[in-house]
C-alpha positions in Angstrom: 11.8 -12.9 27.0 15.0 -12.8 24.9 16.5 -9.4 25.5 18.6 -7.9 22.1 21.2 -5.3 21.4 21.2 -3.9 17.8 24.4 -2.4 17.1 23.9 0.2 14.0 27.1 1.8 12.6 29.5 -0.8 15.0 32.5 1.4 14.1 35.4 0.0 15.9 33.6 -1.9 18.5 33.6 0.8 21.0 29.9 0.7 21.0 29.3 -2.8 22.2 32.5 -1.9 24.5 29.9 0.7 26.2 27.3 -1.4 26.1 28.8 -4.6 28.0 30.1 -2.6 30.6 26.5 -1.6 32.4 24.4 -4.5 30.5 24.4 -8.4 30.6 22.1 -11.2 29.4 21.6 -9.4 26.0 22.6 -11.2 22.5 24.0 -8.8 20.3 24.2 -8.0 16.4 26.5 -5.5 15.2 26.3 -4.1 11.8 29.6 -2.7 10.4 30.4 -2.1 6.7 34.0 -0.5 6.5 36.5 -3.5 6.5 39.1 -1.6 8.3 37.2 -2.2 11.5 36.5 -5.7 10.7 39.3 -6.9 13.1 38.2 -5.1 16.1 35.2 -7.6 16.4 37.1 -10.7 16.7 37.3 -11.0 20.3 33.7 -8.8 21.1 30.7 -11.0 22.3 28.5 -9.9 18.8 27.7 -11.1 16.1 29.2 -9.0 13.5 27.0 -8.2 10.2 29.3 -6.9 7.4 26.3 -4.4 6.2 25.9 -1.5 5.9 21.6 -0.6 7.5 19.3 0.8 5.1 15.9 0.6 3.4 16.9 -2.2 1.1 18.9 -5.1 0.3 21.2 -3.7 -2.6 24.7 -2.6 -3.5 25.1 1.2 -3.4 28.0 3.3 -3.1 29.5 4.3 0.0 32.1 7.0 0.8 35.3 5.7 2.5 37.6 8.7 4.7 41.2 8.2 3.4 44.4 8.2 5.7 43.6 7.7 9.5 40.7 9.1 10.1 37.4 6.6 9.9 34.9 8.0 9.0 32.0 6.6 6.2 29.0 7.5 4.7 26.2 6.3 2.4 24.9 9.6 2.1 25.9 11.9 -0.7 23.8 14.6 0.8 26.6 14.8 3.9 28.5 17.4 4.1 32.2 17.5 3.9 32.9 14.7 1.4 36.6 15.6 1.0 38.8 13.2 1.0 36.5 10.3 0.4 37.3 7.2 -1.2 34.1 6.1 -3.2 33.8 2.3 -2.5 30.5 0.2 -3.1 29.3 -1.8 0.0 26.2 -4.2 1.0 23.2 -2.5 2.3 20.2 -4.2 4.6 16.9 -3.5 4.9 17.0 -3.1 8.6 13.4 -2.9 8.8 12.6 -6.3 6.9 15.4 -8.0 9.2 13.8 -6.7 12.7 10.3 -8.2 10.9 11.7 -11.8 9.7 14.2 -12.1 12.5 12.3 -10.9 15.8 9.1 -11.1 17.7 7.1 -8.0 19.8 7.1 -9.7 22.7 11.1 -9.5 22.1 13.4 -6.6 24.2 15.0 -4.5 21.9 17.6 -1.8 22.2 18.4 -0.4 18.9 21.4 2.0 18.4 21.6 3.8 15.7 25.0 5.7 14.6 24.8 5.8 10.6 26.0 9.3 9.4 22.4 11.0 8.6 20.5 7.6 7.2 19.1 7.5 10.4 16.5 9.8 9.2 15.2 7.6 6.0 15.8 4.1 7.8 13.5 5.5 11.0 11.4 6.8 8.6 10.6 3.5 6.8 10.5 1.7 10.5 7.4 3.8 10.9 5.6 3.1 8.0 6.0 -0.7 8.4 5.9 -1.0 12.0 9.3 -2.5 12.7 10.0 0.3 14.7 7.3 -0.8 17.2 9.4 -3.8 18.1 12.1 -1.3 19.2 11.9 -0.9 23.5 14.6 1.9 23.6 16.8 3.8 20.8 19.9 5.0 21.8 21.0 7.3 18.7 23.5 10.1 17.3 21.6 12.3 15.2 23.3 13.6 12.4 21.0 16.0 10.7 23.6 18.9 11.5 26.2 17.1 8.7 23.5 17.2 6.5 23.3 19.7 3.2 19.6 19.2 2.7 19.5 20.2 7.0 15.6 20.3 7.6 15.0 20.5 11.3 10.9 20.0 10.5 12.0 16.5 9.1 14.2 16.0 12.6 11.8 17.1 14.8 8.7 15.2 13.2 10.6 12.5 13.4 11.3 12.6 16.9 7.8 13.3 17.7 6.7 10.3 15.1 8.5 8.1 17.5 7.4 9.2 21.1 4.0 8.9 19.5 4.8 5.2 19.3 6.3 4.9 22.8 9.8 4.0 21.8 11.8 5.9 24.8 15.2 7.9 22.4 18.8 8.3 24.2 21.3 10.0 22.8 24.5 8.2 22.2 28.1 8.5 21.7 30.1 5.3 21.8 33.4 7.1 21.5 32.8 8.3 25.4 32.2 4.4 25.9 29.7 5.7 29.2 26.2 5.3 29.6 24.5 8.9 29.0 21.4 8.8 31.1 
């Protein structure tokens, strides 16, 4: 069995730094879209994807923190889009890659750090069944920085995805530790 670690919202590396320290054997894909981390991936053991994960392969726009702070966001529902830069970046279809790229018999760990996409790109995992080749998701919701907040959508979805088995961790890379 070929054991994966899907790497959504890389940021600055930090979460395939948390990742290494308590896990081995696992190839890793790490999908980043804001060039200013670009760099930070040179010496990680990924593969780095200059992507940004969604439900399609198109262009859209993407909001871009200015000065040094590093935040992004494909979302203009998010809250607090001051001082943005509006950029336009490469989206994926994250579901259509997990179908072409992997098998079910596959182990998957998918992390999912995307600034409120989550929701939409779980969604759409559902309903095609990519999310069924997922063995764990670690993720940091974000339904809280949200202006269309709807904690029925949250919590369906949550419930959507124990339904399928798929075990959900919470994650925050920054910490770089394992929360259990």
């Amino acid at each position: 069995m070929k054991k994966y670690f899907i790497d959504g919202g890389g940021h600055d590396g930090c979460s395939v730094r948390k990742f290494i320290k308590e896990n081995h054997g696992f190839e890793i894909y790490s999908f980043e879209c804001n060039p200013r981390f670009f760099p930070n991936y040179r010496k990680l053991p990924t593969t780095l994807i200059k992507k940004a994960i969604w439900i399609d392969n198109n262009i859209h726009k993407f909001f871009f923190q200015r000065g040094n702070v590093s935040g992004a966001s494909g979302l203009i529902r998010k809250k607090n889009l001051v001082n943005y830069k509006i950029g336009e970046v490469v989206c994926i279809d994250l579901s259509k890659w997990i179908l072409d790229k992997f098998y079910k018999t596959d182990y998957i760990i998918l992390k999912l750090d995307i600034e409120g996409a989550e929701y939409d790109v779980l969604e759409k995992m559902i309903v095609d069944g990519s999310l069924e080749y997922i063995n764990k998701l670690f993720i940091e919701w974000h339904n809280h920085k949200l202006i269309d907040k709807n904690d029925n959508r949250h919590n369906s979805l949550i419930e959507k995805i124990e339904k399928i088995g798929t075990p959900i961790e919470y994650w925050d890379a920054i910490d770089e530790r394992i929360i259990r």
